[in-house]
Each structure stands twice: as C-alpha cells, then as structure tokens.
C-alpha positions as CSV (number, residue, x, y, z in Angstrom):
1,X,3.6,-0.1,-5.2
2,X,7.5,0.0,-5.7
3,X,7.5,-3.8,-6.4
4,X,4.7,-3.9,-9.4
5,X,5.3,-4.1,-12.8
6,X,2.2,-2.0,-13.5
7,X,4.1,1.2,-12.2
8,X,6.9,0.2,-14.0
9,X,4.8,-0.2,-17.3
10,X,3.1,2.9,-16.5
11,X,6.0,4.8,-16.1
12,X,7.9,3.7,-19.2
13,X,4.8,5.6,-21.4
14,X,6.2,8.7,-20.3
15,X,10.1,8.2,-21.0
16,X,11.5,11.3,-22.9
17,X,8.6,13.8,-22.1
18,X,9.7,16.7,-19.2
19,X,7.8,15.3,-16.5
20,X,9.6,14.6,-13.3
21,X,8.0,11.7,-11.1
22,X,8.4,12.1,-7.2
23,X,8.1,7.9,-5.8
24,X,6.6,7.4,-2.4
25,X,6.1,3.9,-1.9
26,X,2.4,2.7,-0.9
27,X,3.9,-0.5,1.0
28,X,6.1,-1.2,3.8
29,X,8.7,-3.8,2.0
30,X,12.0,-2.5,0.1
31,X,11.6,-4.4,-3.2
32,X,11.8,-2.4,-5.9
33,X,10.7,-3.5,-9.3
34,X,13.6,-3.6,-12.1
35,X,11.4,-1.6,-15.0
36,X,11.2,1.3,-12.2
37,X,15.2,0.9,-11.2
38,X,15.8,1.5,-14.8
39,X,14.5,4.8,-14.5
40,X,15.6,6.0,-11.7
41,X,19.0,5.3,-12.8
42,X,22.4,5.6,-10.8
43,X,22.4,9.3,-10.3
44,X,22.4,11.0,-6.7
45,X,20.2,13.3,-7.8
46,X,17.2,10.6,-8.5
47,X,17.9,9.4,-5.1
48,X,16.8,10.3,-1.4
49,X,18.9,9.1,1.1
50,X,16.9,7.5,4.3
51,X,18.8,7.5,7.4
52,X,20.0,4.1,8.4
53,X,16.8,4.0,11.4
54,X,14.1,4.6,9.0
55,X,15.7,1.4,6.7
56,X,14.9,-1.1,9.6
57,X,11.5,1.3,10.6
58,X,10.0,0.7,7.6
59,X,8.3,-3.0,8.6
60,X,7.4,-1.7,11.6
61,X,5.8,1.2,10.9
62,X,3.9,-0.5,8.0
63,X,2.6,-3.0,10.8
64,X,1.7,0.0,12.9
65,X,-0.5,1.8,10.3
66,X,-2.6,-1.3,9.8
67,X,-3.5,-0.5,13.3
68,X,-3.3,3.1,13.2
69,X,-5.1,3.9,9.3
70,X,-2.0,5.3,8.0
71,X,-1.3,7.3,10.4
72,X,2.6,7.4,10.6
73,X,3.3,7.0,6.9
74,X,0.6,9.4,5.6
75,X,2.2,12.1,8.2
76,X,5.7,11.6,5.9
77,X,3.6,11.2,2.8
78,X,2.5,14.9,4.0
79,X,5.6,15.9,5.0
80,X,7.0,14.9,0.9
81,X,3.9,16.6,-0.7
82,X,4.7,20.1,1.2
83,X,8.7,19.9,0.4
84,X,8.1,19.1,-3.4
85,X,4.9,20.7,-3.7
86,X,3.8,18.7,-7.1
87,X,1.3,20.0,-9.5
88,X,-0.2,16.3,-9.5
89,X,-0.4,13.9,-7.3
90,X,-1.2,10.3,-9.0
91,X,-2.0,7.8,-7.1
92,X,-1.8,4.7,-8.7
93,X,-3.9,1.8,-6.7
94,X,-6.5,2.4,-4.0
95,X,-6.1,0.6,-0.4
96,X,-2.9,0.8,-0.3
97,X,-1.6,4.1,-2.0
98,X,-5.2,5.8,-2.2
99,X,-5.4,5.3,1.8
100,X,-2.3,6.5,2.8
101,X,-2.6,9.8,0.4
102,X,-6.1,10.4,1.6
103,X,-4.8,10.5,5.1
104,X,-1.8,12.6,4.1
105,X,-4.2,15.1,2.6
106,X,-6.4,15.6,5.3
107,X,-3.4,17.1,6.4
108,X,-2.4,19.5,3.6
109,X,-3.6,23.0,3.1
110,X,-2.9,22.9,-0.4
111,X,-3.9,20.2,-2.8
112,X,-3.0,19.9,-6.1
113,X,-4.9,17.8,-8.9
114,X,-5.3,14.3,-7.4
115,X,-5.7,11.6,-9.7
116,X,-6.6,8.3,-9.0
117,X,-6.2,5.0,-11.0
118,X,-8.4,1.9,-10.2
119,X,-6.4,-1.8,-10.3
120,X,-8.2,-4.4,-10.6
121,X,-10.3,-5.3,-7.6
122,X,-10.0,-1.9,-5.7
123,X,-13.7,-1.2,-5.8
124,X,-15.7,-4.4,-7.1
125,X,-13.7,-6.3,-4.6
126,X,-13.9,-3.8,-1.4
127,X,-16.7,-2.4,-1.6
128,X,-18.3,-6.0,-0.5
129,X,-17.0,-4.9,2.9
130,X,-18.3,-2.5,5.4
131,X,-14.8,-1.3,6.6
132,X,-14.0,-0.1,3.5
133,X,-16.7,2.4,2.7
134,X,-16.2,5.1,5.2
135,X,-12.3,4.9,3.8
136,X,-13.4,4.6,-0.1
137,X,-16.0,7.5,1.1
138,X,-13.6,9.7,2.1
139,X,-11.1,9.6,-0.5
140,X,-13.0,9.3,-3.8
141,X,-14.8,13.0,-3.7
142,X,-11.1,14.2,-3.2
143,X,-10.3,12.8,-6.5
144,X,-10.1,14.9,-9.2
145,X,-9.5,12.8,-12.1
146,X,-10.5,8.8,-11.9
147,X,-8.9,6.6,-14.6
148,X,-10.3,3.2,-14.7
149,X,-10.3,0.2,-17.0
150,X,-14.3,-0.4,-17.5
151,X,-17.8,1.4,-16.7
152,X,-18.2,-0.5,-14.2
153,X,-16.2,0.4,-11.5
154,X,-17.1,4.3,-12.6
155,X,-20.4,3.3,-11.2
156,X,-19.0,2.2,-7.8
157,X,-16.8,4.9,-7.4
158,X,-19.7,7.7,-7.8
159,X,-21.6,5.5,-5.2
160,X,-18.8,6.3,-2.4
161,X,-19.1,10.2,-3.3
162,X,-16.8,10.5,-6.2
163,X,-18.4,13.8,-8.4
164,X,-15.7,14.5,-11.4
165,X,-14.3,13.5,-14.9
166,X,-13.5,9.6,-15.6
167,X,-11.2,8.6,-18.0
168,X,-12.3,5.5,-19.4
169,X,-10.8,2.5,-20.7
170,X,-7.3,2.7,-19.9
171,X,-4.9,-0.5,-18.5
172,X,-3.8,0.1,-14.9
173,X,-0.6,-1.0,-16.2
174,X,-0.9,1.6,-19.4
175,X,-0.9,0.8,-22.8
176,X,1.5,-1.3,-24.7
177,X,4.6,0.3,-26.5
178,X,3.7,0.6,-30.1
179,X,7.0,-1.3,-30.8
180,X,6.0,-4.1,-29.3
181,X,2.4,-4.9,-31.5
182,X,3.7,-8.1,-33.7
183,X,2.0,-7.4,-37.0
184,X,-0.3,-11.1,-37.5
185,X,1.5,-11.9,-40.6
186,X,4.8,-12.6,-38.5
187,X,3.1,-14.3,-36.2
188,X,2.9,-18.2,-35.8
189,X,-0.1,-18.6,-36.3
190,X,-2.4,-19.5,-33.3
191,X,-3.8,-22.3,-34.2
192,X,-0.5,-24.2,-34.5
193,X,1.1,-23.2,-31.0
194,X,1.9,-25.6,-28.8
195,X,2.1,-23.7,-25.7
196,X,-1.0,-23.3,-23.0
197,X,0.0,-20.5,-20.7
198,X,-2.0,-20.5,-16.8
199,X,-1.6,-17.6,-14.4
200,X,-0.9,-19.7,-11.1
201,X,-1.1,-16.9,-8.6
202,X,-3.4,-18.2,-5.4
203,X,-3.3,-15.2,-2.6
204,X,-5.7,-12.9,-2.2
205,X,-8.3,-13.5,-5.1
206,X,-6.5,-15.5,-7.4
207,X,-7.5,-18.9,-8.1
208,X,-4.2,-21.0,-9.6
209,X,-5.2,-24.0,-8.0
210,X,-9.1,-24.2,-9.4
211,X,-6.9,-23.7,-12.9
212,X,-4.8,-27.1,-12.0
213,X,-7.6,-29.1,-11.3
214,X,-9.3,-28.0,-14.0
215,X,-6.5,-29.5,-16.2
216,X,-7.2,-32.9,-14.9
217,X,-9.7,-34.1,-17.3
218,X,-7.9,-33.1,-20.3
219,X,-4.6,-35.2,-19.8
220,X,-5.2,-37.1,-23.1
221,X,-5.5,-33.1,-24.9
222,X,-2.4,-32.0,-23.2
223,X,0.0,-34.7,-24.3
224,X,1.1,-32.8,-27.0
225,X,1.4,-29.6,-25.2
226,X,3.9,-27.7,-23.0
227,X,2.1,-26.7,-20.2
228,X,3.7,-23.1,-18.3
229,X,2.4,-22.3,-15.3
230,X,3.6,-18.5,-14.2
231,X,3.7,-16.3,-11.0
232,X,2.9,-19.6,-9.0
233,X,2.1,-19.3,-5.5
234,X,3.1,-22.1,-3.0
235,X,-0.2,-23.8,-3.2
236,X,-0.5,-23.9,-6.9
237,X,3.7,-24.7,-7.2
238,X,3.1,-27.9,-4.7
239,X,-0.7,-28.7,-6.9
240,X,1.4,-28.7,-10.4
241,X,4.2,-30.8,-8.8
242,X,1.7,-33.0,-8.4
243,X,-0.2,-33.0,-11.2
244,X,3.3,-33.6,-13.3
245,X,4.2,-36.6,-11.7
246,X,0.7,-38.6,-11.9
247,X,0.7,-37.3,-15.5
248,X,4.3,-37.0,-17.0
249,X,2.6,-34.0,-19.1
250,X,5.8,-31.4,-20.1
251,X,4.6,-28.8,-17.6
252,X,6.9,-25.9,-16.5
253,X,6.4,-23.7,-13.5
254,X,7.5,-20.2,-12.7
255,X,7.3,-18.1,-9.6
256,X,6.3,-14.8,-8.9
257,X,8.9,-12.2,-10.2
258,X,11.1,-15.0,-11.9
259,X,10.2,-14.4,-15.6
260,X,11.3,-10.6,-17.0
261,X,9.2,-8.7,-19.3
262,X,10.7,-10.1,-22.1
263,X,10.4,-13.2,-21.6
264,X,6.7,-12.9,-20.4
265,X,6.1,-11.5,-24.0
266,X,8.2,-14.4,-25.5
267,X,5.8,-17.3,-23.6
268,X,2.4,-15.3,-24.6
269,X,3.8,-15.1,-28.6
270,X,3.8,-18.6,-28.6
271,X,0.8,-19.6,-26.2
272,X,-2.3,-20.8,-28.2
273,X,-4.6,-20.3,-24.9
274,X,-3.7,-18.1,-21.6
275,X,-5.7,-18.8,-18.6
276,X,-6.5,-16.3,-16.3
277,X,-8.7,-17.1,-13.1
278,X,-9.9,-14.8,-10.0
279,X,-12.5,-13.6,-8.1
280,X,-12.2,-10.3,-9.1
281,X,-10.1,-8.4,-11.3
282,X,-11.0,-5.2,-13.3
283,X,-9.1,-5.7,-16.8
284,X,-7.1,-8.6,-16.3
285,X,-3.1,-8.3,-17.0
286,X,-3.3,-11.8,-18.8
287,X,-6.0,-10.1,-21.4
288,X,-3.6,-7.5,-21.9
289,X,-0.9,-9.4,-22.9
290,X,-2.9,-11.9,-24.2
291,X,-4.7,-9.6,-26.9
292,X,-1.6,-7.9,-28.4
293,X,0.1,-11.0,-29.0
294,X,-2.3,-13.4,-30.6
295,X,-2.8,-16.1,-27.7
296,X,-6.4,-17.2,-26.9
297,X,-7.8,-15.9,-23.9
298,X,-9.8,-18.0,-21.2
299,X,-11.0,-15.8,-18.5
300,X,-13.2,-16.0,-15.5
301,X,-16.6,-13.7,-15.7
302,X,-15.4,-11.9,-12.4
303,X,-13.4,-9.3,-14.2
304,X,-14.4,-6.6,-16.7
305,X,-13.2,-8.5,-19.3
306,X,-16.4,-8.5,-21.0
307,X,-16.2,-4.5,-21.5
308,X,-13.3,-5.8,-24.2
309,X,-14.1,-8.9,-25.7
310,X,-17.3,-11.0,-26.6
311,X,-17.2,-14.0,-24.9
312,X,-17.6,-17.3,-27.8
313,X,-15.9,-15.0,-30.4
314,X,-12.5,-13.6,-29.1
315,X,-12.5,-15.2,-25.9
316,X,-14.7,-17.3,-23.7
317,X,-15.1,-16.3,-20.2
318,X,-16.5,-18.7,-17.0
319,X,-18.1,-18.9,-13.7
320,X,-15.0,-18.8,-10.7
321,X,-16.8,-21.7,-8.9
322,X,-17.2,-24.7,-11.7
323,X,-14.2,-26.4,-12.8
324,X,-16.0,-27.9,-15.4
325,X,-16.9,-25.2,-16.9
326,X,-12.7,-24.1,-17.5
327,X,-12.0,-27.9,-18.3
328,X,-14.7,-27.5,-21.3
329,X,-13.7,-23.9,-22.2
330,X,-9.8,-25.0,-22.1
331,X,-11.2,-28.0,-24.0
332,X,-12.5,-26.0,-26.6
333,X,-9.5,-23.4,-27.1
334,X,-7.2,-26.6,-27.7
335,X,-9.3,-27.7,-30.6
336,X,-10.9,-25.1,-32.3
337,X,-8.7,-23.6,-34.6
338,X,-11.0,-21.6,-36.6
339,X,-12.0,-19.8,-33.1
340,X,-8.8,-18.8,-31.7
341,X,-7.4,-17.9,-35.7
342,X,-10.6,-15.3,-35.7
343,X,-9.8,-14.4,-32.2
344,X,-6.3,-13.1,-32.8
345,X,-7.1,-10.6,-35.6
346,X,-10.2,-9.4,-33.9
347,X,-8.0,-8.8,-30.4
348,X,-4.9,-7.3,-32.4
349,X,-7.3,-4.3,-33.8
350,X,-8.5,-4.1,-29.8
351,X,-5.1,-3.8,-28.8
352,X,-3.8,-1.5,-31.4
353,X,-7.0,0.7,-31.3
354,X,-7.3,0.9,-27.4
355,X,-4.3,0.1,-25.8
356,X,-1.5,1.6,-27.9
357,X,0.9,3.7,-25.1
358,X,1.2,6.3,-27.7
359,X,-2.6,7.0,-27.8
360,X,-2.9,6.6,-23.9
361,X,-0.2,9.0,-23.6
362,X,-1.9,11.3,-24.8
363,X,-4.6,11.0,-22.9
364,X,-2.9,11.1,-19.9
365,X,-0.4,14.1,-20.7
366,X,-3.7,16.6,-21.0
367,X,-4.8,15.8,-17.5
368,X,-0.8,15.7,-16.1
369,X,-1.2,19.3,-17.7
C-alpha cells in the first residue's frame, strides 16, 4: 500500500544493503507515504513515467477490479513481473496486494520466491467470510515464505492450503531502528506522565468511538491529564468534540496522516497509557510503539497481543463489546504506578529482544537471498 507507513517502516530496515525494490501499488489512490518518498528520491532512474491516461485511469480501473477480481491491474502487475523479472516478489498485505499478485501469477510462467506478510486482520478478520476463502485458497499454497506477527494466524493460513516455512513473530511494519530504543534510565518515568494517548481510527474495524465513551466515567481522573486523541476518523473527531465541551478536559485531537513519525514517537515517550481498540488486529501498531517507549498499553483481546504481553502484568487487554471493562482498565493504568513502572522494563527487554530492525534484518535478508 503506497500510502502506509508500514511499507515505509519496512522499507527503511533495508537502507544501505544492495537490494533494489521494484513498487507496484496494491491500491487505486495516488498518495504516496513520505517515509517511502524519501527513498525513492528525486532521481529519474527511481522513477517510471505513467502516460498522462493511465494518471486519471487509475480510480477507474481500481473500481473496475472490484468488479472484475483484479482483473485489469493484475494483467499490468504481470506485465511488471515479466519486464523486471525479480528474484522475489514480496507482497506485503493480503486482500489488497496478495489478490492482485495472485491474479497476476496465474498469469506468469515463471515465478520467483513469493513471500507474503500478514497485517493485522488479513486472515482472523476474512476468513469469517465465505467470499474470501476460495481467493485466500488460491493464493496461500503459492506462497513460499509466510511472515506473520503470531501463531495464530499461521494456523489459519495452513487451513486455506498454505504448505511452507513461517517466519514467526515479526511486526508487519518491521522492527524498530536500534537508534531509536530509549534506554529506561532517560526515560521519564511512567508513572509520572501526564499524557493518555487513544488511537481514534473508526473505519473498517477500529473502534475510536467505544474508546470516547469509555472515557466518560473517568472525568474526575482525567482532570489532570492531557488527553490526545490520534488518526481520528470523522465519527470519533465529531464524539471528542463533544466530549471536550461537556468536560473542559485538555483533550487534543489529530487526524489520520497529520502527526510524522517523529512526532508519533515524541507523544508515545511521554504517554503513561496508549489505548488501542478493534475488532481485529494481528500485533497492534499501538503495542509496537507502545513497548519500546515505556507507555502502558490498554488493548482489546481481538488482536494477538497476548502472544507478546501477559495481560495484568505488562498490559491489560479487554473484551471489544463492554465499555466498562476499558473505563476500569483505563482506570487502573491512571493509578497504579507500580503496574505500569514494572510494565516498562518488562516491555523494553520485549522490544529490544524481538523487535530490534537489526535482528529482523537479518532474518529477512536470508529468505530475500
């Protein structure tokens, strides 16, 4: 996906090694993300020029595979995979990039090493639905390699017909530079932030709004508190308005794409609690960041979160259906201090034993051979 930060992350492990990445975007829109624009730089030669038809094609043809499975885009996907002729192709998300590649290799006579990373909900989420298994059963015995963030969706994956290697336990997104692990002792310590950070995203399974009202009992709590509410969707922006004027609580919201990386790793270095909320997820990007920066992690019980942490020691995870249940887990992250002090060192040697990008490079390098 040209507009996620996750390829953007991903990508950034690999700066200085002699690999050369070939894009094709998964999805019909033009954004692309700035971490990715870095690295394709300004040179012609990291560019392919699109005549000035296909520019105002591309929404239509997008709308058109939807319709026709992929049929127009994986024909160019095929048409890229037989100029370049790569010695891996990566695909890096499943409905959207793993669909359009399997239909592009149903066209290729030659097929080199497919790899295939899970996000998030691509299998615990989809493979609820009927539609989605004779497409997930078609792809997945292509795949060569699997990389996914938990056991779990391994299982799924060899239910649709998937027969090779898994690499386990790695971040969609990758690892996290080794620069960027803050040693604890220059951290402030967790207990005496004043900052609760809530992932406000509503579409597709994201649940910002069952966050918001969750924060209504706990007023009183929150007084003293800044309040930042990130990657809001309408619904959550127009619920947090809201809330802010019947409380007068210091709460700042922020909009998909409107905080950079840098300043998404300033807010989680001085959050005491980060709130994450969905129906599904695999490895949540809030528990990423959360972890290797010492902030407190409240988590719904959808994802795989519970393949990294142990929930009442370093974090506490809930039901997606009983507000409650958040209000009293939120509750409890606000006041117990010896909890989320414990927390921070237990998650730091997590992040610095499993998610280093140094480590995961490596990984990852033996199987890009």
């Amino acid at each position: 996906m040209a507009d996620s930060v996750h390829t953007g992350r991903w990508l950034s492990q690999f700066d200085g090694e002699a690999i050369e990445f070939v894009l094709f975007p998964s999805t019909p829109h033009r954004r692309i993300h700035p971490l990715i624009k870095q690295r394709l730089g300004t040179s012609s030669e990291t560019l392919i020029k699109i005549s000035r038809w296909m520019k105002f094609a591309a929404l239509p043809l997008g709308v058109a595979d939807l319709v026709f499975g992929n049929f127009f885009r994986g024909k160019l996907l095929s048409q890229e995979i037989k100029k370049f002729q790569p010695d891996v192709i990566h695909i890096m998300e499943t409905q959207h990039a793993g669909y359009l590649t399997d239909k592009a290799l149903s066209s290729t006579q030659t097929r080199p090493t497919v790899i295939l990373s899970i996000w998030g909900s691509d299998l615990f989420w989809y493979r609820r639905f009927a539609k989605h298994h004779q497409r997930l059963s078609s792809l997945l015995p292509k795949v060569d390699y699997l990389i996914t963030e938990c056991r779990r969706d391994e299982g799924f994956a060899r239910e649709f017909g998937f027969v090779n290697k898994c690499i386990y336990g790695i971040p969609a997104s990758g690892g996290v530079l080794s620069e960027s692990f803050k040693d604890s002792n220059y951290w402030l310590v967790p207990s005496l932030r004043k900052t609760i950070a809530i992932k406000g995203y509503s579409g597709f399974v994201g649940l910002g709004p069952f966050a918001i009202k969750a924060l209504a009992p706990l007023v009183e709590e929150l007084n003293t508190f800044e309040v930042v509410i990130y990657s809001c969707s309408y619904r959550t922006q127009r619920l947090a308005r809201k809330f802010h004027k019947q409380t007068g609580l210091n709460i700042k919201i922020f909009v998909k794409h409107s905080l950079t990386t840098k300043q998404m790793e300033e807010l989680f270095l001085r959050s005491r609690v980060v709130v994450g909320v969905s129906l599904s997820d695999g490895l949540p990007a809030t528990i990423k960041e959360a972890i290797s920066t010492g902030a407190f992690p409240v988590q719904t019980d959808t994802s795989c979160a519970e393949e990294w942490l142990e929930d009442g020691v370093s974090a506490l995870l809930i039901p997606p259906d009983d507000s409650v249940h958040l209000s009293n887990a939120i509750l409890r992250a606000l006041t117990d201090n010896q909890l989320v002090d414990n927390a921070a060192q237990l998650n730091l040697q997590i992040a610095k034993t499993r998610m280093d990008s140094v480590l995961i490079r490596k990984q990852i390098l033996e199987i890009y051979g």
